[in-house]
Wavefront OBJ file of the C-alpha trace (Angstrom):
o trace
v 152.655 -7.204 44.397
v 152.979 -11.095 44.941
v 150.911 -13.218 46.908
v 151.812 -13.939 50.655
v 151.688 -17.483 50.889
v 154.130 -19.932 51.842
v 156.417 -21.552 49.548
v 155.666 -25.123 49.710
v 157.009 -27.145 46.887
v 155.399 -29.998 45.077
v 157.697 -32.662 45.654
v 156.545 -36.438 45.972
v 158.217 -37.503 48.954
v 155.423 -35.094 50.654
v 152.787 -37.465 49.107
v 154.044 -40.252 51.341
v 155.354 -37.653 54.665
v 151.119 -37.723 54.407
v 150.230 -40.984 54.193
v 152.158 -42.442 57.051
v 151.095 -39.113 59.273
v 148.034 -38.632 58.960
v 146.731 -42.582 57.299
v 149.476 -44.318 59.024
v 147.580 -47.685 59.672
v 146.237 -48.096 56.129
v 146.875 -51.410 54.544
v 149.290 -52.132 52.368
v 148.889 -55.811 50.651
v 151.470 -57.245 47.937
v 152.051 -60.475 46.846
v 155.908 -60.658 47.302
v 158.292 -62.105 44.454
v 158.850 -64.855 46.924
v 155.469 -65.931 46.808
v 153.943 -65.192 50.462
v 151.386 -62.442 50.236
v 152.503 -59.588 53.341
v 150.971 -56.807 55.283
v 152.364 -53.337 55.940
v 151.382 -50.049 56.628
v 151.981 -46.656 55.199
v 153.724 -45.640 58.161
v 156.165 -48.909 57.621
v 156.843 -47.678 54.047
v 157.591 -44.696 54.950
v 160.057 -45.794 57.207
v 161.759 -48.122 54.751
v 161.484 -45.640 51.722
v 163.650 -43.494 53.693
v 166.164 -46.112 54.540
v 166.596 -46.657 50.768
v 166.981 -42.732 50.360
v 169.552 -43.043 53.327
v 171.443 -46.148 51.241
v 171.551 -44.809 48.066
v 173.134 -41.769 49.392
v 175.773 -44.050 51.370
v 176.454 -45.639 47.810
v 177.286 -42.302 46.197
v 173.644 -41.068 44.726
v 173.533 -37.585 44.504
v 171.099 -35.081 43.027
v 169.888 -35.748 39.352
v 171.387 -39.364 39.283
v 169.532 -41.947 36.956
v 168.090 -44.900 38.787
v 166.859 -47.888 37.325
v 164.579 -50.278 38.921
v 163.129 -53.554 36.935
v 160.284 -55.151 39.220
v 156.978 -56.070 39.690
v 154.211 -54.600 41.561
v 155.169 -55.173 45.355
v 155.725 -53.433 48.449
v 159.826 -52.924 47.672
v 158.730 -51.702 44.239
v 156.915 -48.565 46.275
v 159.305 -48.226 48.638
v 162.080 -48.000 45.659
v 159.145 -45.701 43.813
v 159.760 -42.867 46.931
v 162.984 -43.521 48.011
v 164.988 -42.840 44.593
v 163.472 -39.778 44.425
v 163.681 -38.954 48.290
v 167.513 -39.228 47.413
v 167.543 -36.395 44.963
v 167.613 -39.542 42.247
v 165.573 -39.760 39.616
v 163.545 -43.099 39.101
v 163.787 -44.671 35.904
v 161.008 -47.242 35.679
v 162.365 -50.886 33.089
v 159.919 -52.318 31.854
v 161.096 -56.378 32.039
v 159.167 -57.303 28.508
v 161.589 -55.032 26.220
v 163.837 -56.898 24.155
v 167.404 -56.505 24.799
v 168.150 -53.790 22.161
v 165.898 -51.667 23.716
v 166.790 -52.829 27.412
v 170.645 -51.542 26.218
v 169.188 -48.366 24.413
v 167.332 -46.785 27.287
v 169.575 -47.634 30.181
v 172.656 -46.390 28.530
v 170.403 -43.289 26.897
v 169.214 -42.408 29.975
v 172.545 -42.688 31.549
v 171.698 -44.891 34.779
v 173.696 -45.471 37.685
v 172.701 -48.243 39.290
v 169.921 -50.953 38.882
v 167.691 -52.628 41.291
v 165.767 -55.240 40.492
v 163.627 -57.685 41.607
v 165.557 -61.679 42.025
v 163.502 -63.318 39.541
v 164.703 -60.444 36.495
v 168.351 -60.673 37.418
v 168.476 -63.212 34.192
v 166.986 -60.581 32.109
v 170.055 -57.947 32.839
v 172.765 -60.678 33.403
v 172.763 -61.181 29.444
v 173.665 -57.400 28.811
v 175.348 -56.397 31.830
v 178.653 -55.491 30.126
v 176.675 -53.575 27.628
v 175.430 -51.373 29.915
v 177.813 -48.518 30.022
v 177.108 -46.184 33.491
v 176.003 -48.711 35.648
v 178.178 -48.728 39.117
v 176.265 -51.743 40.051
v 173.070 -53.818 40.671
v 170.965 -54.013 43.683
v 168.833 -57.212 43.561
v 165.276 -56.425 45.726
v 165.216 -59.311 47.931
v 166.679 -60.853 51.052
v 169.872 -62.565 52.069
v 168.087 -66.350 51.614
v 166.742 -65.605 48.163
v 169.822 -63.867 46.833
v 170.341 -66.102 43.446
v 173.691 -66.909 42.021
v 174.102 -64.145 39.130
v 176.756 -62.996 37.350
v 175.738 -59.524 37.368
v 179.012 -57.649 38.707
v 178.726 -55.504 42.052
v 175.794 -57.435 42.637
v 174.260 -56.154 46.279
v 171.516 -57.388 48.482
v 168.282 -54.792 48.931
v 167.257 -56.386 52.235
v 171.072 -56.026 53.737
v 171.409 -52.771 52.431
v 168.215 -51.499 54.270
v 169.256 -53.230 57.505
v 172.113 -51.122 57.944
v 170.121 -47.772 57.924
v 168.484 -46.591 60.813
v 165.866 -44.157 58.687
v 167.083 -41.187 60.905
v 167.454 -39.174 57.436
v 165.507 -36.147 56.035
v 164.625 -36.503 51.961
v 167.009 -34.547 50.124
v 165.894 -31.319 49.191
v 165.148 -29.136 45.698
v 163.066 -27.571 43.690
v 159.790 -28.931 42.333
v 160.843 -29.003 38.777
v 163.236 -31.174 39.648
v 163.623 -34.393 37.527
v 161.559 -37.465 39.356
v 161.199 -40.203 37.253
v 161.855 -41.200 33.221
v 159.850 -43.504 31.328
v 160.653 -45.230 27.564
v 157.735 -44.756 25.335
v 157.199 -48.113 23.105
v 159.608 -47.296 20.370
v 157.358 -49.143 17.798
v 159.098 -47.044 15.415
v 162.714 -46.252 15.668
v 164.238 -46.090 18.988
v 162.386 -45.758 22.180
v 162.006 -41.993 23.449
v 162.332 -40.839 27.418
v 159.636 -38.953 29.093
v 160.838 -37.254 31.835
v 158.545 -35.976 34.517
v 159.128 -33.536 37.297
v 158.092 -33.457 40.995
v 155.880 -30.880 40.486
v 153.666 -32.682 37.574
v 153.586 -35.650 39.147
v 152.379 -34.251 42.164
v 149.498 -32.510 40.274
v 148.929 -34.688 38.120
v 147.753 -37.260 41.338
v 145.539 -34.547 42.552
v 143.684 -34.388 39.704
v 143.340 -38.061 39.326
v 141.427 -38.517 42.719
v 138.776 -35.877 41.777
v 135.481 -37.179 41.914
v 135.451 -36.732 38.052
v 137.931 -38.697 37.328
v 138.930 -41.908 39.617
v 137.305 -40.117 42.752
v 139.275 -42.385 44.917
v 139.626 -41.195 48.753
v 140.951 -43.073 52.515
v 137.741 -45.583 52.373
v 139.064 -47.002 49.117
v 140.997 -50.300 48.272
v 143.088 -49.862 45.056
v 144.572 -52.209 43.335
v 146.830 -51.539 40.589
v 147.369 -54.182 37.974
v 149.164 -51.941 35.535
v 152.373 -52.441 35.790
v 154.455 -49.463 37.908
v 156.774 -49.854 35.018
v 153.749 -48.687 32.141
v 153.231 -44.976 31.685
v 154.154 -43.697 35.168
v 152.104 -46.674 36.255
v 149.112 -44.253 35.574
v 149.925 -42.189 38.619
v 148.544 -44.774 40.949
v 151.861 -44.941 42.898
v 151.352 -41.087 43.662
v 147.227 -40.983 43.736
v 146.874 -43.643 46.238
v 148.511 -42.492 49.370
v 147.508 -38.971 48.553
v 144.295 -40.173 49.600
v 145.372 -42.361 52.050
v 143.590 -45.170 50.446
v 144.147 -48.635 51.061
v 146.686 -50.895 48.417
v 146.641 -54.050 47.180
v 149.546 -54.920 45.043
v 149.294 -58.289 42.726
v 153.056 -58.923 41.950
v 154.330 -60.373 38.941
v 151.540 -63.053 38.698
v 148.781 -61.378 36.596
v 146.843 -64.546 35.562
v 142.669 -64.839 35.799
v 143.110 -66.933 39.049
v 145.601 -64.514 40.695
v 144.137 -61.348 39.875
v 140.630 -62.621 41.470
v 142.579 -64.069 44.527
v 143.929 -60.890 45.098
v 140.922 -58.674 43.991
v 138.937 -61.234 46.425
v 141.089 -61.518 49.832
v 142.076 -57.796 49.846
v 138.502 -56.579 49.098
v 139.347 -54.399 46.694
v 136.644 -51.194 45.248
v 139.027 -49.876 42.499
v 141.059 -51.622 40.096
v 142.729 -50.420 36.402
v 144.456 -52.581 33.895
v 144.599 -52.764 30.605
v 141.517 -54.710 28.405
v 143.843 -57.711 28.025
v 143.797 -58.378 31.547
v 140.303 -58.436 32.175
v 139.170 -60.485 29.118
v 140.193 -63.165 31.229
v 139.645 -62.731 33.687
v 135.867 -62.364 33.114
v 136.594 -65.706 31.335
v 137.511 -67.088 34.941
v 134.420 -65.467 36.328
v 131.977 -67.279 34.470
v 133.462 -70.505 34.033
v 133.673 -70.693 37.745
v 130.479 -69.267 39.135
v 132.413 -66.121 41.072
v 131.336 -62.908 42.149
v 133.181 -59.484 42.900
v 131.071 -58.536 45.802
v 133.695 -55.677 46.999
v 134.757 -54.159 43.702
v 133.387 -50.695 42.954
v 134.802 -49.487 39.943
v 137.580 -50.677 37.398
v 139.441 -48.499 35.272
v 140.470 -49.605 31.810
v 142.617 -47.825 29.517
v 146.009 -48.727 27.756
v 143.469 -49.532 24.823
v 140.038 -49.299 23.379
v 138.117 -51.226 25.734
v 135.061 -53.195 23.700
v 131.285 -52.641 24.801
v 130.747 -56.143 25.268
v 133.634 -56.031 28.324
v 131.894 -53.325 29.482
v 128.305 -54.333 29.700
v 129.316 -57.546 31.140
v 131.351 -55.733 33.832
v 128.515 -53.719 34.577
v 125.464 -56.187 34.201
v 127.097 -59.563 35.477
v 129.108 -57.992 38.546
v 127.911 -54.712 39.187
v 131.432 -52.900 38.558
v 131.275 -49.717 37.590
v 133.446 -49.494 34.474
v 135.719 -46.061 33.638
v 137.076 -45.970 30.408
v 140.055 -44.316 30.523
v 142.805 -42.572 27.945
v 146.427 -41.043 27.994
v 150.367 -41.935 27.333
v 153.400 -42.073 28.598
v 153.761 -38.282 27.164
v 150.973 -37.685 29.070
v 151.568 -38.611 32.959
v 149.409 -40.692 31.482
v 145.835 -39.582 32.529
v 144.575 -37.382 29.377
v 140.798 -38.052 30.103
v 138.209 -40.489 31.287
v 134.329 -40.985 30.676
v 132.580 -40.403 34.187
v 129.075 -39.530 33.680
v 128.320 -35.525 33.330
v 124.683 -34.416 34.319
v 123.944 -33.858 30.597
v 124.924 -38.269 30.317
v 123.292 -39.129 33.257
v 120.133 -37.569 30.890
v 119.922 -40.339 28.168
v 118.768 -43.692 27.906
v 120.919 -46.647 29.301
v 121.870 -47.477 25.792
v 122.933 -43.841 24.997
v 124.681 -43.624 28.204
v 126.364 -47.256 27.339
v 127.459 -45.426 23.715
v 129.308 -43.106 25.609
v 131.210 -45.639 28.390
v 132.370 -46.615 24.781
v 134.085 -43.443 24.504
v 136.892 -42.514 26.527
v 135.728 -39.629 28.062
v 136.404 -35.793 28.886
v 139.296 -33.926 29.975
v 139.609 -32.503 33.625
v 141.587 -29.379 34.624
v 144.915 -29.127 33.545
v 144.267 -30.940 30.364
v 143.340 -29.359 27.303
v 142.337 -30.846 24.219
v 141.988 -30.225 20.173
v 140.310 -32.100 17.591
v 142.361 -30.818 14.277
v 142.085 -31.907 10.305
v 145.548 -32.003 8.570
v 145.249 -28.246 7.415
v 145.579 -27.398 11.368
v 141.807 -26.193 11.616
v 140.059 -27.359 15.022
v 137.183 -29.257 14.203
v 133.828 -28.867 15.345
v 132.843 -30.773 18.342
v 130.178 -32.785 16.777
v 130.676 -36.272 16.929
v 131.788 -36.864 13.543
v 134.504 -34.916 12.743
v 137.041 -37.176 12.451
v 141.408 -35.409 12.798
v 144.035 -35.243 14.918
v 144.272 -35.666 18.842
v 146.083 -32.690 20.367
v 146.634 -31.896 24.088
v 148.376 -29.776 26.135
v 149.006 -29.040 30.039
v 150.907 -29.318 32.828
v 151.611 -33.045 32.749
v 152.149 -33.256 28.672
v 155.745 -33.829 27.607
v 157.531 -30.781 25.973
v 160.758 -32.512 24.739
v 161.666 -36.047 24.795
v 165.008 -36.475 26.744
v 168.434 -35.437 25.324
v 166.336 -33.893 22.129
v 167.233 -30.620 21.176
v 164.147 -29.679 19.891
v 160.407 -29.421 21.909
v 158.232 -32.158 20.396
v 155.375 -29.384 20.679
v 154.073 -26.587 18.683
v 154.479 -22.872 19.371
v 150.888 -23.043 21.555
v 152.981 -26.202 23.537
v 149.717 -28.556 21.561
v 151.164 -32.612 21.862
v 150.032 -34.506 18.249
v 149.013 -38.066 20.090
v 149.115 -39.591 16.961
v 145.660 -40.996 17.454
v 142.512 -39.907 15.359
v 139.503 -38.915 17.407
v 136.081 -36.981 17.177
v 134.583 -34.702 20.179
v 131.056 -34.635 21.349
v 129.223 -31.820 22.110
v 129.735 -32.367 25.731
v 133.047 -32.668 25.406
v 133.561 -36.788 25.300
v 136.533 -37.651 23.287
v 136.347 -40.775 20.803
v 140.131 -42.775 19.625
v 138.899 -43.986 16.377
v 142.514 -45.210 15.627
v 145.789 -44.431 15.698
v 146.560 -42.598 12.555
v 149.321 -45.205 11.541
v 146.140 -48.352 11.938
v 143.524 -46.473 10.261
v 141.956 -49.386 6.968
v 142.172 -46.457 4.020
v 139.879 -47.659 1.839
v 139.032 -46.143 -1.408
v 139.741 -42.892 0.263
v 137.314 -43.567 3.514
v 138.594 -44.597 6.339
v 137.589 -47.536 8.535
v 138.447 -47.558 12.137
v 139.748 -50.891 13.446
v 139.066 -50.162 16.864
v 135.341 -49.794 16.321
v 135.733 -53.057 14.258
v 137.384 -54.930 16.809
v 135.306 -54.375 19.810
v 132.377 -54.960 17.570
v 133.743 -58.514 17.031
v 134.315 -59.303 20.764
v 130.448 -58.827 21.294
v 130.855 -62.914 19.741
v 130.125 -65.143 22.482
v 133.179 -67.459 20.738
v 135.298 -64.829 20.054
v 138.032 -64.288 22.899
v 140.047 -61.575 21.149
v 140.662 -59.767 17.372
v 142.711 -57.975 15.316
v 141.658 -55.542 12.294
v 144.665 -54.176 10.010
v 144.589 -52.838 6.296
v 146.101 -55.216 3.603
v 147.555 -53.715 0.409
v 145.091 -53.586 -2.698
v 145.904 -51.830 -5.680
v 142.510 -50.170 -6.346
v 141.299 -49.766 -3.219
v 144.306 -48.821 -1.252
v 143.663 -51.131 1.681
v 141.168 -53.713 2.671
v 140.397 -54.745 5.985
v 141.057 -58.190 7.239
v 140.524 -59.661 10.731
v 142.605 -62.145 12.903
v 140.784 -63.472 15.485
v 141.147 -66.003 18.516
v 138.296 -68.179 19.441
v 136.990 -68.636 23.317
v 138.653 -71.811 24.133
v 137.232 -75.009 22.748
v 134.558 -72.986 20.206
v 135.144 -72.682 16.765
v 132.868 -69.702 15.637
v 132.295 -69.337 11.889
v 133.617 -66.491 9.655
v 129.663 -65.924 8.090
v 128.422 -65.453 11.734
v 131.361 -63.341 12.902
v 130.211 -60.884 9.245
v 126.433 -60.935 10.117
v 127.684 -59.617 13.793
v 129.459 -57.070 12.194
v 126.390 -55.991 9.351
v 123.860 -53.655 11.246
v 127.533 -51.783 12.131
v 129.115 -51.256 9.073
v 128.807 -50.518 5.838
v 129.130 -52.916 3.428
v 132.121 -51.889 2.031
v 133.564 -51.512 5.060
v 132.789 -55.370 6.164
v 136.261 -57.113 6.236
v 137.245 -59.265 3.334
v 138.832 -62.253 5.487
v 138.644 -63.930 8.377
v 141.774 -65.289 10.031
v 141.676 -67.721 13.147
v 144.769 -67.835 15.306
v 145.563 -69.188 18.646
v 147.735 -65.757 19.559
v 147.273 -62.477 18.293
v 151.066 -60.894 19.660
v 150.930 -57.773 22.074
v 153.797 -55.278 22.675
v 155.732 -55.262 25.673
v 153.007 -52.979 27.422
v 150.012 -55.114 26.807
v 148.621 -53.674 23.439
v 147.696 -55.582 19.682
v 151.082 -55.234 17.662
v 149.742 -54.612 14.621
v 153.465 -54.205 13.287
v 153.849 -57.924 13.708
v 150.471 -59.084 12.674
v 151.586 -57.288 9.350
v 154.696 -58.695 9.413
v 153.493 -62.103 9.943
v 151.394 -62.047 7.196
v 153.724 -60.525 4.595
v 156.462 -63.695 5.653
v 153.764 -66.167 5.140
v 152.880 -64.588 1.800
v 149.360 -63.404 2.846
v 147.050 -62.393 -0.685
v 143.298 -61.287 0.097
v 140.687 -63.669 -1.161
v 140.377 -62.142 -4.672
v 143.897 -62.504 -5.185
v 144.295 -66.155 -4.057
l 1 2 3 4 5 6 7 8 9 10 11 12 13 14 15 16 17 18 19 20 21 22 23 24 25 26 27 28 29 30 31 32 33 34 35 36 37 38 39 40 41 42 43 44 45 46 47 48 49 50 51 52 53 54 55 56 57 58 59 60 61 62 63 64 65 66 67 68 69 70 71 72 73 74 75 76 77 78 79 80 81 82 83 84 85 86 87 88 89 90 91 92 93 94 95 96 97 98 99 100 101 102 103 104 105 106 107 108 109 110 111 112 113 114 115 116 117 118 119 120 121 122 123 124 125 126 127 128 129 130 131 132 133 134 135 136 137 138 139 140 141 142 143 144 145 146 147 148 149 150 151 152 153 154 155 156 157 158 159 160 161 162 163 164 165 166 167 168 169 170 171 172 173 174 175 176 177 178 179 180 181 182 183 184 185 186 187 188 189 190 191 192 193 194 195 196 197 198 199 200 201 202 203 204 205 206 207 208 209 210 211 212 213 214 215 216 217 218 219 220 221 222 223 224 225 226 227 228 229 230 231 232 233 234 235 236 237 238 239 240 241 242 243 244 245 246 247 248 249 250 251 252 253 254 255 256 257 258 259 260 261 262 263 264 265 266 267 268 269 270 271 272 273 274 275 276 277 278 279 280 281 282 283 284 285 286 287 288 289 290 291 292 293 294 295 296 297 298 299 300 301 302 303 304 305 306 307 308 309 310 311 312 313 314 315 316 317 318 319 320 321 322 323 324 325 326 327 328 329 330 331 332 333 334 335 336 337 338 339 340 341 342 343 344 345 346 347 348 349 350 351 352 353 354 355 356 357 358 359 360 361 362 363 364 365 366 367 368 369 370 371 372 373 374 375 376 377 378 379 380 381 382 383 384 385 386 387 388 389 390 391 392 393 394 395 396 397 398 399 400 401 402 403 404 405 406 407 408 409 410 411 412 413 414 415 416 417 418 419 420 421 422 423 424 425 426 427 428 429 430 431 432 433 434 435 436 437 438 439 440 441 442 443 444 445 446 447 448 449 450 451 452 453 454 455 456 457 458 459 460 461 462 463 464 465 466 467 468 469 470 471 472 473 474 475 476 477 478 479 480 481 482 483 484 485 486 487 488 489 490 491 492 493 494 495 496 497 498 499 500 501 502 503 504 505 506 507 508 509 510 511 512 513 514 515 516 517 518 519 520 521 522 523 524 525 526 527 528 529 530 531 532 533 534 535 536 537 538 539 540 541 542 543 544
């Protein structure tokens, strides 16, 4: 017999039908493009999300259509973020740093329709606008006095668009496995591929975020999301935060030290997440100017290994709880995170810092595999050192317009990163598989190295990659940046590094920079560092 219950499908737009019923007055702070920092509600996005449903259906949307939107973190952004969907679309999030190959690639891969985006990007798409093969035209996200010139053709104005709704509409109705919104992975290698995630795993994959396990966020919290909306689903924030009814704080395009604190300050924020090069710093900013973060609770850092050092001084300068924090774009992104279980809360404060290092256990939903390369799940130990697998309701099964499930039989994901698992369950990235320093058959994990070397008071950032040598396979080398005005010495930056490594494993060179390059989402390129090297005809020590 089957159950008696209502059928009540898990569509996003009932996320936000929530918010502005039943948390209606809950703040919503963004620092516009224009500049001016504004004030609305949940009930006054609600109302506007629905005039942009009720607009794009004027303009011909209809069910399964592609949208893109290119913008920063703002008020419009989450108004765009429900009402694409709420118009049957489906949202397809641009992220602005892509180069223009791969700006071309995914909008004309993912077939998209038309393109909003925020006034200050237009010069990003005006470039490759008659490259871009599906797009009926271009909304730009701002109002009638800050409309720029462009050359982008159909070019229409958000703010006019909305003020010719009256929001009387109802969200366009379907099934919870509809398509909701696409995002690009990097594309480090080969061409970006599109993640495509449905109403239904969006929605639980935001339900499990708030648990008190994970982000435990509820209405008395102030989030602030400084991960872009455009990276990895923006981690589900746009979704987890009115579930909860919690207040927002959105920082806008400017993401410097001084900016993020203003923000962080003013709109007395308790939970924030970025990525580790945000908050390097912005700690940075901290201490050279005497501040405190008297109203932040918790920050969440993920996107990359985040280094101890970061995290003790979070902890023991400020107070801020810090929750280290793993996943992908194939992954909604939220894969796991390292709150403290009973068996944690146990050890000494050092053992409990050792595992804040790692990036913590899975909750429901998500299931996870340590594996060696003859497919046999390792022991959860510690040690054993394979393959990251996972699997669940929010894990990609096939990229977009693939013919073939990137998954195994048992639907397990490869991550592509190397990991161990505790024996209470706390995962470790070690590396991705494609950074790991082989080294006379051993392998030396660069992240560990890396956040080793951040621990130097005159180190500001660093870089570990393998360089070629023909009896050892690959020897490590680090690039590093110095705190500003310090010139730390390479002997001092090896001793640091001594009581953690062996000594084969210390790196043969030291490289001082004043950039290390990132990808378009935040993270060390490696790719480039390599490639930098090779065109300036790098040769290890011995070799010189």
């Amino acid at each position: 017999m089957l159950g008696l219950m209502q059928d009540w499908p898990l569509r996003v737009s009932r996320i936000l039908d929530h918010a502005a019923k039943y948390h209606a007055n809950r703040r919503i702070i963004s620092r516009s493009v224009e500049g001016p920092i504004t004030e609305a509600t949940w009930a006054d996005l609600h109302g506007r999300a629905l005039k942009v449903s009720q607009a794009l259906v004027r303009l011909g949307v209809k069910r399964g259509d592609m949208i893109g939107c290119m913008a920063w973190n703002t008020t419009r952004h989450m108004e765009v973020w429900y009402g694409v969907p709420g118009a049957g679309g489906v949202l397809h999030s641009l992220n602005p740093r892509l180069s223009a190959e791969q700006l071309i690639y995914i909008i004309n891969h993912a077939d998209d329709q038309w393109l909003l985006v925020d006034h200050d990007l237009v010069g990003v798409l005006e470039p490759i606008a008659n490259q871009l093969q599906q797009v009926k035209g271009f909304i730009v996200m701002t109002d009638r006095a800050h409309m720029p010139e462009t050359s982008l053709p159909n070019a229409l104005c958000y703010e006019e668009l909305l003020d010719a709704e009256d929001g009387l509409f109802d969200w366009v109705d379907g099934s919870e496995d509809d398509a909701c919104g696409v995002c690009f992975t990097s594309g480090t290698t080969g061409h970006p591929k599109g993640v495509v995630y449905s109403h239904r795993s969006n929605v639980l994959h935001a339900m499990v975020m708030v648990q008190k396990d994970m982000l435990g966020l509820s209405s008395t919290d102030t989030v602030m999301p400084v991960v872009p909306l455009f990276h990895a689903n923006g981690w589900s924030t746009g979704f987890a935060i009115p579930l909860v009814g919690a207040a927002c704080v959105l920082p806008g395009r400017q993401l410097d030290a001084a900016s993020c604190y203003e923000m962080l300050d003013t709109g007395k924020v308790t939970v924030t997440a970025a990525v580790p090069t945000v908050w390097l710093p912005l700690l940075v900013h901290l201490r050279e100017n005497g501040l405190a973060l008297p109203h932040l609770d918790r920050v969440v850092i993920g996107g990359s290994a985040c280094p101890r050092a970061v995290i003790e001084e979070f902890q023991n300068s400020y107070g801020v709880k810090v929750l280290h924090a793993w996943g992908m774009t194939e992954t909604s992104p939220l894969g796991t995170i390292c709150t403290p279980k009973p068996e944690v809360l146990e050890l000494s404060d050092a053992e409990q810092l050792d595992t804040q290092e790692k990036v913590g256990h899975c909750p429901f939903t998500i299931d996870l595999v340590v594996r060696d390369d003859d497919d046999n799940e390792l022991p959860w130990d510690g040690q054993s050192q394979g393959r990251l697998l996972i699997r669940g309701p929010g894990v990609v099964k096939r990229y977009m317009k693939q013919d073939e499930d990137t998954v195994d039989g048992n639907n397990w994901f490869d991550t592509g990163d190397a990991a161990t698992m505790d024996p209470n369950g706390y995962v470790k990235i070690t590396d991705r598989f494609k950074d790991v320093i082989k080294s006379g058959g051993e392998w030396i994990s660069s992240i560990d190295m890396e956040n080793a070397v951040v621990a130097h008071p005159e180190v500001f950032e660093a870089a570990a990659i393998g360089v070629p040598h023909p009896k050892w396979d690959e020897r490590p080398v680090l690039m590093v940046v110095p705190q500003p005005g310090k010139s730390p010495q390479p002997d001092s930056i090896i001793e640091l590094l001594r009581p953690h490594f062996a000594k084969w494993q210390l790196p043969d060179d030291v490289i001082f920079t004043d950039e290390i390059p990132h990808t378009a989402t935040g993270k060390i390129s490696k790719l480039s560092i390599r490639r930098k090297l090779d065109a300036d005809g790098y040769k290890l020590p011995e070799f010189r």
